[in-house]
N, C-alpha and C positions, 0 to 999 in steps of 0.2 A: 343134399342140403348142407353138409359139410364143406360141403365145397364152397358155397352163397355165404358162409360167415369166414372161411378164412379170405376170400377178395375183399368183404367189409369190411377187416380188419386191417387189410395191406393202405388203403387211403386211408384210415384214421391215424397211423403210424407216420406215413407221408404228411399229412397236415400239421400235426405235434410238430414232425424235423423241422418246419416251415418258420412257425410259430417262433420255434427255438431258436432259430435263426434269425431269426428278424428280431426278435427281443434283443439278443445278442448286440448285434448291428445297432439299433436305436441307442443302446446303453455306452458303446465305445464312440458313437457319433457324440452324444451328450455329454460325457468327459473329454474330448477332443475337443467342443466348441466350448464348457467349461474354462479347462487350460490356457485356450487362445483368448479369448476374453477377459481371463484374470488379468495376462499379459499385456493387453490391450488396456485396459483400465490402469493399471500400475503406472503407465509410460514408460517401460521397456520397448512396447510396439512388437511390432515383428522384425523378422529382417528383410531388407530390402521396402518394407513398406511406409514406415515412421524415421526415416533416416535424415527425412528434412527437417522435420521437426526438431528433432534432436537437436539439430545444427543450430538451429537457432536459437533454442534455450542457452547452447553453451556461449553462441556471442552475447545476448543478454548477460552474462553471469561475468562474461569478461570486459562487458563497458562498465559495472561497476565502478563509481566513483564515491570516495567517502568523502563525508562533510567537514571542513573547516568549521574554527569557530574564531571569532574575536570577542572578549569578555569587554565590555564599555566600566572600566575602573570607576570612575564618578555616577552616582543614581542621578536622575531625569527627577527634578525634586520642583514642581509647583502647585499651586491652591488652584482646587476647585470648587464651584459655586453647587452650593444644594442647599434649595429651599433658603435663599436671602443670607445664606453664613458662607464663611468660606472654610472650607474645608483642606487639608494636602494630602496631596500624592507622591511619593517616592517609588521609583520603579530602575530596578537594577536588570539591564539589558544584555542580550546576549544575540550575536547578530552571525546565521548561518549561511554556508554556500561552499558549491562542489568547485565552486573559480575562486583560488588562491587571490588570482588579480581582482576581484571584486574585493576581497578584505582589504587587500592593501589599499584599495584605492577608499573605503570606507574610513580604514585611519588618516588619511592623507586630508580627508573633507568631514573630517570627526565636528572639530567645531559648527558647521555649518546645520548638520546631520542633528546635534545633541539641540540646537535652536531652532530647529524645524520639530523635533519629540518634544519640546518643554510646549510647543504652542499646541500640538496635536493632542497632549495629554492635559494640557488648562483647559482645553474647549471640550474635554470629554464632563458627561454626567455624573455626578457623586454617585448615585443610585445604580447608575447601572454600572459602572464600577465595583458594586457589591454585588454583582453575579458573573459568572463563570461564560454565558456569553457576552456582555460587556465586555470582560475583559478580553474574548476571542476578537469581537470586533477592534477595539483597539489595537488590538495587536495587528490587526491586519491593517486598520488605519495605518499606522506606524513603518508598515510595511512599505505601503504604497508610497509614502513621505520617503525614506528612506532611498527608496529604489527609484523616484524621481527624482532625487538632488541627485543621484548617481549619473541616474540619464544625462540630465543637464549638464554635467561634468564628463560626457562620453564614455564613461565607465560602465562594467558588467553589473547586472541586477545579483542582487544580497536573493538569497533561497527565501529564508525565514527569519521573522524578528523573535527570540523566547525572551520571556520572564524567567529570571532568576533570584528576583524577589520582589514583591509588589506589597505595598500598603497605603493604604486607604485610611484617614482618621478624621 
């Protein structure tokens, strides 16, 4: 009978080593795939696997262009109609873009430009002049005025029209 518990004992000894091992294995596989997954998420990448990508983040980074600006010295100064009175608008402009040659060509057709904003801005609303999208849409109004006299003149399109001071009274 001595005999029948130490063979019982040699397979449960064997199974434990098994166990052990394979816990082992699961736990360095799990910090392996950890590791590369941190990497992975980060955008490091691997190597040899993320090496495109890369590339082309760094040409994005390197088309990079910053924005001009041209300050319009004179405000865009006319009356607007609200509710039967008239009311004014002064509005002091500032006119963006990554094409040096669109600003030039913006001062070069300024007058034209400043007589196309004085009618965009008379035909706008008192009222919605006093909100924060009125004043978005105007401004995009503005835009499109602007960047069609450009057209018509052959010239490159202006980015963006900003306010750099607007009133309303």
């Amino acid at each position: 009978m001595a005999e029948n518990n130490e063979s019982e004992a040699a397979p449960a000894k064997k199974g434990k080593l098994k166990l052990i091992i394979m816990l082992v294995v699961v736990v360095i596989l799990a910090i392996v795939l950890s590791v590369v997954g941190t990497l992975w998420f980060l955008g490091d990448g691997l190597p040899g696997l993320g090496d495109g990508e890369g590339e082309m983040a760094e040409t994005a980074e390197e088309r990079f262009v910053p924005s001009s600006y041209h300050l319009m010295d004179k405000a865009v100064v006319t009356t607007v109609q609200a509710e039967g009175r008239q009311r004014y608008a002064q509005v002091y402009l500032a006119l963006e873009s990554t094409d040096q040659q669109a600003l030039e060509a913006a001062k070069l057709h300024m007058p034209l430009i400043r007589s196309q904003l004085v009618t965009v801005l008379g035909s706008s609303n008192f009222n919605e002049l006093q909100t924060p999208e009125g004043r978005g849409s105007l401004a995009e109004r503005m835009l499109t005025t602007v960047n069609q006299v450009l057209e018509q003149e052959g010239e490159p399109a202006i980015k963006r029209v900003l306010f750099r001071n607007f009133v309303v009274q």
